[in-house]
N, CA, C and O atoms as a GROMACS GRO file, in nm:
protein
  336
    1UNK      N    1   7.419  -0.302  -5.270
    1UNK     CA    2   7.312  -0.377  -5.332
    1UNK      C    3   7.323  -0.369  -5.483
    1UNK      O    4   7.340  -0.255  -5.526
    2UNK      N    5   7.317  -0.452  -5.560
    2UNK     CA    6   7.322  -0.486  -5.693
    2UNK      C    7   7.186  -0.450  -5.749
    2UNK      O    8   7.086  -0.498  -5.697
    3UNK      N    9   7.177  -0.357  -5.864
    3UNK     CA   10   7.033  -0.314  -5.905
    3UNK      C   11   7.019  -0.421  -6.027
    3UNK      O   12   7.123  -0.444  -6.089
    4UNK      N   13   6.893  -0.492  -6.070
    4UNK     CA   14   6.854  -0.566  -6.188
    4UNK      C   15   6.877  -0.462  -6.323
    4UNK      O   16   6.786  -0.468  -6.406
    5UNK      N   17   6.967  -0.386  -6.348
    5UNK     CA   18   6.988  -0.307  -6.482
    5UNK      C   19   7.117  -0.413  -6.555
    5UNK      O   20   7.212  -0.478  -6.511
    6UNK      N   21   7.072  -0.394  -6.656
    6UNK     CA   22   7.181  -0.472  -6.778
    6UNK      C   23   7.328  -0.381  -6.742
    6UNK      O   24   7.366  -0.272  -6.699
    7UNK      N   25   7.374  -0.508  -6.793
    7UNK     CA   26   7.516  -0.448  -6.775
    7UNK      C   27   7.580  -0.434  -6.898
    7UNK      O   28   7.591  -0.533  -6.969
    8UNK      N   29   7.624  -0.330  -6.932
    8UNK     CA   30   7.709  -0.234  -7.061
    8UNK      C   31   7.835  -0.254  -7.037
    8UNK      O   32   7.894  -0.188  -6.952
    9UNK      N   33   7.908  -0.370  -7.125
    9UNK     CA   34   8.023  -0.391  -7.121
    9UNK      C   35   8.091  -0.259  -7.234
    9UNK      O   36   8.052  -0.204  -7.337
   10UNK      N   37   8.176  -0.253  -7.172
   10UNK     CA   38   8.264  -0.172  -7.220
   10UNK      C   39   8.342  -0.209  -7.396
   10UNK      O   40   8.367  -0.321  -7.439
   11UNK      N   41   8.364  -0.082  -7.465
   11UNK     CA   42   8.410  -0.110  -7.591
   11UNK      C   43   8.576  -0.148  -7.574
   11UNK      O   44   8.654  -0.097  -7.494
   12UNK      N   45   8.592  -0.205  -7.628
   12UNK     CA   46   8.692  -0.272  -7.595
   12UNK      C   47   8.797  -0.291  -7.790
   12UNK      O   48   8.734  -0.307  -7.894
   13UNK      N   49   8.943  -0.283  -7.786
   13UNK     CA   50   9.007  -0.341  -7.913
   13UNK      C   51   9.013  -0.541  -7.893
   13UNK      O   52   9.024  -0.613  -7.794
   14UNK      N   53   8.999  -0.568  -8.034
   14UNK     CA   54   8.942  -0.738  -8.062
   14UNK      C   55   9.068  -0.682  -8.125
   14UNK      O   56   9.094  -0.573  -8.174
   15UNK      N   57   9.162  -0.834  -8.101
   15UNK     CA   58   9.269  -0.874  -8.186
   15UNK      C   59   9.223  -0.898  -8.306
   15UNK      O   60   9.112  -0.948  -8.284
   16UNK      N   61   9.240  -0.893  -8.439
   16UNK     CA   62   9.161  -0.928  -8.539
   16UNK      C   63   9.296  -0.998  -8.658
   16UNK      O   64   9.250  -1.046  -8.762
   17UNK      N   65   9.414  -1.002  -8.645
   17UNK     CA   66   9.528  -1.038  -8.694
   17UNK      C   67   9.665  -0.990  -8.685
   17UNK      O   68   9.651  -0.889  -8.616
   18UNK      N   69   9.768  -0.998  -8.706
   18UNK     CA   70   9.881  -0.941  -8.677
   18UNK      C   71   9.914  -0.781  -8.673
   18UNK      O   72   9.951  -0.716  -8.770
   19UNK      N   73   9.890  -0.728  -8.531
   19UNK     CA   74   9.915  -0.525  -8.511
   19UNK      C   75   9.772  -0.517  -8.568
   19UNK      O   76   9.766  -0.397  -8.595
   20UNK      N   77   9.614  -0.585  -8.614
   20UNK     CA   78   9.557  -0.531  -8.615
   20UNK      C   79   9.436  -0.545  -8.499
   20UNK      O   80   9.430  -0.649  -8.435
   21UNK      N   81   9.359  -0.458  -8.479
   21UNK     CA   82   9.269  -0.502  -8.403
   21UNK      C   83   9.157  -0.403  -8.452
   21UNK      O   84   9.180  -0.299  -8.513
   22UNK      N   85   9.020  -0.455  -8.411
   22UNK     CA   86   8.878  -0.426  -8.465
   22UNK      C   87   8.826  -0.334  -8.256
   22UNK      O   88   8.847  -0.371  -8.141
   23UNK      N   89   8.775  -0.242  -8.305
   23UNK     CA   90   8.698  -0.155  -8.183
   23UNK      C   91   8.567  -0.237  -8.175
   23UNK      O   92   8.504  -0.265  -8.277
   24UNK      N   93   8.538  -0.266  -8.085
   24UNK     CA   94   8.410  -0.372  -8.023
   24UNK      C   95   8.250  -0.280  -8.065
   24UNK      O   96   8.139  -0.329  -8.087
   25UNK      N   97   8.284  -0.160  -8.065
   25UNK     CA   98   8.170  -0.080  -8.014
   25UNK      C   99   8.092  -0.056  -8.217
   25UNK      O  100   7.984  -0.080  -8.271
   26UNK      N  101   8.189  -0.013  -8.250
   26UNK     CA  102   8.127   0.057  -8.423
   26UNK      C  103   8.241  -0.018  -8.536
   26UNK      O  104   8.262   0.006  -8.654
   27UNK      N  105   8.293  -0.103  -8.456
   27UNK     CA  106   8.415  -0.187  -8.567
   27UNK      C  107   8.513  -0.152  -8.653
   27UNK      O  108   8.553  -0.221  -8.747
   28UNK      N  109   8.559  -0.024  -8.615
   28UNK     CA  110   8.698   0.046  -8.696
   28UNK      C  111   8.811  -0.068  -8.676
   28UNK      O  112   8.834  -0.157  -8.594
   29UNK      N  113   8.852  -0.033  -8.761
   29UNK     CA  114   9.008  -0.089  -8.730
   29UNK      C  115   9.095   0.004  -8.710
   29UNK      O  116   9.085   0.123  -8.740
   30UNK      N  117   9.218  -0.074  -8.636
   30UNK     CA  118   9.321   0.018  -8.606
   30UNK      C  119   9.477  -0.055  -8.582
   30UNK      O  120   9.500  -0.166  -8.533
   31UNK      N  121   9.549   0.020  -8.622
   31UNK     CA  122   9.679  -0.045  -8.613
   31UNK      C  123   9.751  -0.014  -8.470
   31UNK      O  124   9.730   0.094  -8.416
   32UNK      N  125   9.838  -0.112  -8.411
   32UNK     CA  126   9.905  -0.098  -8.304
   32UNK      C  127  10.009  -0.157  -8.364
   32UNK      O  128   9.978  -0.251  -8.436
   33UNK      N  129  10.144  -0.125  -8.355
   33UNK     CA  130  10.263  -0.124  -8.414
   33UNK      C  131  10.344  -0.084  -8.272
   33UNK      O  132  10.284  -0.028  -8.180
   34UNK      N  133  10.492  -0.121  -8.263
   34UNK     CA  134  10.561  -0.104  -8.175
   34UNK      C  135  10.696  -0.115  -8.251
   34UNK      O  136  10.746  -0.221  -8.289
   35UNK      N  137  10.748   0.009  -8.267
   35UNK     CA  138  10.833   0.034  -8.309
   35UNK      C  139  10.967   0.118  -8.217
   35UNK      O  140  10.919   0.194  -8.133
   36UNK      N  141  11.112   0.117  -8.219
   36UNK     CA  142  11.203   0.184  -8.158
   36UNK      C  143  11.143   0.175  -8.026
   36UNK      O  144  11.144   0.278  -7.958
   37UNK      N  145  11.100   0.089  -7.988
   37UNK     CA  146  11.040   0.073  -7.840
   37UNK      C  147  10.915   0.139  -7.792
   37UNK      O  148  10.878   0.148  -7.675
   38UNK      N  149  10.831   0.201  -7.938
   38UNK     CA  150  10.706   0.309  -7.826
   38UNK      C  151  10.640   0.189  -7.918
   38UNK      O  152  10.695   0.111  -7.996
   39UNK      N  153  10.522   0.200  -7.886
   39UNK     CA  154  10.385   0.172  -7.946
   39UNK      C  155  10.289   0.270  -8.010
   39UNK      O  156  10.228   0.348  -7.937
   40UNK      N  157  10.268   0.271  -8.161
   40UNK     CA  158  10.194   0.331  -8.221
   40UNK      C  159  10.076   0.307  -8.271
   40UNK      O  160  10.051   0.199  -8.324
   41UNK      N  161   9.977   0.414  -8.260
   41UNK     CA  162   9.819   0.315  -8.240
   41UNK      C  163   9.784   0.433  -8.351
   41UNK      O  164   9.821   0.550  -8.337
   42UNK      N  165   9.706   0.386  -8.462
   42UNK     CA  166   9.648   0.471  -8.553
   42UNK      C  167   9.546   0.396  -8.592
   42UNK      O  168   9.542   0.273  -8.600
   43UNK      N  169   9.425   0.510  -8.626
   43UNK     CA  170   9.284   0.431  -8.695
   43UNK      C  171   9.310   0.412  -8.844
   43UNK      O  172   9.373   0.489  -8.916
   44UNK      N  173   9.248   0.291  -8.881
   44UNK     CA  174   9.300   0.312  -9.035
   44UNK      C  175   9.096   0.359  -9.090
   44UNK      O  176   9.087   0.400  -9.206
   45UNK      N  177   8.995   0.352  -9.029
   45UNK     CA  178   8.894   0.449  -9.087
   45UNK      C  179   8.833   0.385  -9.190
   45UNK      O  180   8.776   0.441  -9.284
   46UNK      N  181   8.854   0.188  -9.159
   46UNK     CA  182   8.762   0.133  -9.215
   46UNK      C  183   8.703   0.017  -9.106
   46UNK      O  184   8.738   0.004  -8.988
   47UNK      N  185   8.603  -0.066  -9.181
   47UNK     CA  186   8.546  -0.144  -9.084
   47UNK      C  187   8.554  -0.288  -9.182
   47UNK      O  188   8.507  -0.398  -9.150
   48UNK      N  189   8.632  -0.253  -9.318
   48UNK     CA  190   8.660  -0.360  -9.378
   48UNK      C  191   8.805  -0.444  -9.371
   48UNK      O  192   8.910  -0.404  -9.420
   49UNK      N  193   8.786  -0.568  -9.299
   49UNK     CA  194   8.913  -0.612  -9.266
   49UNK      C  195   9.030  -0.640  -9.399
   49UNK      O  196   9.152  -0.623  -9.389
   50UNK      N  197   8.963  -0.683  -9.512
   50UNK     CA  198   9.087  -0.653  -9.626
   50UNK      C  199   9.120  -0.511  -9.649
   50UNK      O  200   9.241  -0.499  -9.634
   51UNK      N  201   9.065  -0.399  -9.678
   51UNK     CA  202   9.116  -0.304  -9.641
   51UNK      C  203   9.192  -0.234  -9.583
   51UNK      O  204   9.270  -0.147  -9.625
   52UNK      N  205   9.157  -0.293  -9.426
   52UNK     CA  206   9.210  -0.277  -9.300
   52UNK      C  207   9.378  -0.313  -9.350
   52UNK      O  208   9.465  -0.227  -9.364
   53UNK      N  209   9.396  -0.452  -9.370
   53UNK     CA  210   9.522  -0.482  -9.399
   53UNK      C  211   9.622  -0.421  -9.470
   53UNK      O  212   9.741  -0.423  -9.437
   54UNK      N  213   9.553  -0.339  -9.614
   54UNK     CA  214   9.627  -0.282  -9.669
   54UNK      C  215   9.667  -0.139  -9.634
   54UNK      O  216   9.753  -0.075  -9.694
   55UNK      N  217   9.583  -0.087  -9.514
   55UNK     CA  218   9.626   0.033  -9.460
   55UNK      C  219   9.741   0.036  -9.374
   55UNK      O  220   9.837   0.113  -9.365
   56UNK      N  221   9.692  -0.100  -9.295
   56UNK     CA  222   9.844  -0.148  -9.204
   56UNK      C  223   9.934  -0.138  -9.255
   56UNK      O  224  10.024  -0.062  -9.220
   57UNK      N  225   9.937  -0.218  -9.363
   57UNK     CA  226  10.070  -0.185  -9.468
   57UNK      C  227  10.132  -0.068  -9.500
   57UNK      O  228  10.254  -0.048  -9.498
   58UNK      N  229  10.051   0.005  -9.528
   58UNK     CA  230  10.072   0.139  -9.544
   58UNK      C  231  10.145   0.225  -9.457
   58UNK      O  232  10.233   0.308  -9.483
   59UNK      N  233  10.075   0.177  -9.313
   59UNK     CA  234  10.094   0.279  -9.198
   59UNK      C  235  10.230   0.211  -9.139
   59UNK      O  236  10.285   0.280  -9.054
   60UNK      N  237  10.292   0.088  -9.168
   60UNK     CA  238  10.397   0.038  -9.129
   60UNK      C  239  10.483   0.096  -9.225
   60UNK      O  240  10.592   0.127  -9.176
   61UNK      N  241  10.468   0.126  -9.367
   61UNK     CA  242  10.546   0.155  -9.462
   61UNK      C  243  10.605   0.295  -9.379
   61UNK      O  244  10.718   0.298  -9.331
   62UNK      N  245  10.511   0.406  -9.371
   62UNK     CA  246  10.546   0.541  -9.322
   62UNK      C  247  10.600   0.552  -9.186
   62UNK      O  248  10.652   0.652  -9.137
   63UNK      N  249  10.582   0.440  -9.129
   63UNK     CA  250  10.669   0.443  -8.988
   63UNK      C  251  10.813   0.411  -9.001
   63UNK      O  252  10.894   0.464  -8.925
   64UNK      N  253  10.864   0.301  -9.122
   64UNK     CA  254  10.983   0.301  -9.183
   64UNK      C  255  11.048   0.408  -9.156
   64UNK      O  256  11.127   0.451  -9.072
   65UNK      N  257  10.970   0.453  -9.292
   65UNK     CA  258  11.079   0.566  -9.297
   65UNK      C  259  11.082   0.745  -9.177
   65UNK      O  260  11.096   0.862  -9.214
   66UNK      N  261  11.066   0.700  -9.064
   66UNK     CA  262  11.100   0.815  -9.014
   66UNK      C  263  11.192   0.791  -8.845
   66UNK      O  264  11.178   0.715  -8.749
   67UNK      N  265  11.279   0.894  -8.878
   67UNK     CA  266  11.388   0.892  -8.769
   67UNK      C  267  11.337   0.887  -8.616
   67UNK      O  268  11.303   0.993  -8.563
   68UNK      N  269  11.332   0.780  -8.554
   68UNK     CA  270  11.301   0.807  -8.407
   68UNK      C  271  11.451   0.830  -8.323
   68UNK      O  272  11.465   0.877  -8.210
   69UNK      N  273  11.539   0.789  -8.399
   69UNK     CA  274  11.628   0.823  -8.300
   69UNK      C  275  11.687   0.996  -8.249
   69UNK      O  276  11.765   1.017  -8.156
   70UNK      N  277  11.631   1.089  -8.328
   70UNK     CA  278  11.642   1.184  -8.375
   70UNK      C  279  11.552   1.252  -8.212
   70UNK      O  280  11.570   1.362  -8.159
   71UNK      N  281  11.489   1.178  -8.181
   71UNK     CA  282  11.409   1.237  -8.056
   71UNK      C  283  11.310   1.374  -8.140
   71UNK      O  284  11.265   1.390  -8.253
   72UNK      N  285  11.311   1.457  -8.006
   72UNK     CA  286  11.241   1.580  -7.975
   72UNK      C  287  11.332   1.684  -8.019
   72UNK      O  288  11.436   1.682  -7.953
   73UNK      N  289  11.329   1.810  -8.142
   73UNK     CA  290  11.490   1.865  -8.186
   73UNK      C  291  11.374   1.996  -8.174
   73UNK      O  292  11.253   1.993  -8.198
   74UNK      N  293  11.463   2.116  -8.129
   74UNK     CA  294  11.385   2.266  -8.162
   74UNK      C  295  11.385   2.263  -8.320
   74UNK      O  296  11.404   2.155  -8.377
   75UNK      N  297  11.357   2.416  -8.414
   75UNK     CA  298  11.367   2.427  -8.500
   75UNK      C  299  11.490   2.478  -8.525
   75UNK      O  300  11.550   2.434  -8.623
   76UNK      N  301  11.556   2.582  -8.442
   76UNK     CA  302  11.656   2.557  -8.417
   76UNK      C  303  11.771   2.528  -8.454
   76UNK      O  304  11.868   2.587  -8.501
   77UNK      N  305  11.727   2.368  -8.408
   77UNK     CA  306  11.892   2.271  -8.405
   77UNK      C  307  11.844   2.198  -8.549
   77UNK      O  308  11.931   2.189  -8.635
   78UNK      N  309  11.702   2.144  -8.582
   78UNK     CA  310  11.679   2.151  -8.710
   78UNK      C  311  11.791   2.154  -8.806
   78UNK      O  312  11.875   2.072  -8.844
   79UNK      N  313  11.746   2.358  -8.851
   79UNK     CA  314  11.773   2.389  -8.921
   79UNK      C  315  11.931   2.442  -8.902
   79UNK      O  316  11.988   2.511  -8.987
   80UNK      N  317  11.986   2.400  -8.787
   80UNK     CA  318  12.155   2.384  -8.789
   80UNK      C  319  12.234   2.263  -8.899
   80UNK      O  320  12.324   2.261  -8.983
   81UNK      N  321  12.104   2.139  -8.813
   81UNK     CA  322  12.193   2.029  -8.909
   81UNK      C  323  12.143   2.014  -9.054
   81UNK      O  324  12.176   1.924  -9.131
   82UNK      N  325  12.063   2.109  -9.080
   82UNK     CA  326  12.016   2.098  -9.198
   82UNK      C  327  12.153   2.190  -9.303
   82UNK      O  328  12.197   2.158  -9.414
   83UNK      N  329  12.183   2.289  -9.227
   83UNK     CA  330  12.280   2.341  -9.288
   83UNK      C  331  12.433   2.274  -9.302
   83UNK      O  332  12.514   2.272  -9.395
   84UNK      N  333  12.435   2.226  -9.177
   84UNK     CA  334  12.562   2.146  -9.202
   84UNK      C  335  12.621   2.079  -9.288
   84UNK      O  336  12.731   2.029  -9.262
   0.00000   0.00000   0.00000
């Protein structure tokens, strides 16, 4: 039986422009990026969409530059090839 209570849709990510999207519930933004094949999801910790953009930027800049092919390394093997 179906009770007459409102129904609470769920918070949900809104596409809001390219890798960005807006949280339905309190309106953060957040970046989704897909890079070396994973998908990376970070809040950028505003609710202002020009803002928003320039964090993307940002957060794409620092994904540049770091080695995924490099995997999972102990410290270890690290600091082997560091010596090498």
């Amino acid at each position: 039986m179906k009770t007459n209570e409102p129904s609470v849709s769920k918070p949900r990510l809104e596409k809001v422009g390219e890798c960005l999207y807006r949280y339905s519930s309190n309106s953060d933004h957040y970046a989704l990026v897909k890079i070396a094949g994973k998908q990376k999801k970070n809040s950028l910790a505003t609710t202002d969409k020009a803002v928003a953009k320039r964090k993307l930027d940002d957060f794409k800049r620092r994904l540049g530059t770091v080695d995924f092919s490099v995997g999972k390394v102990t410290l270890r093997e690290f600091r082997d090839r560091y010596l090498t």
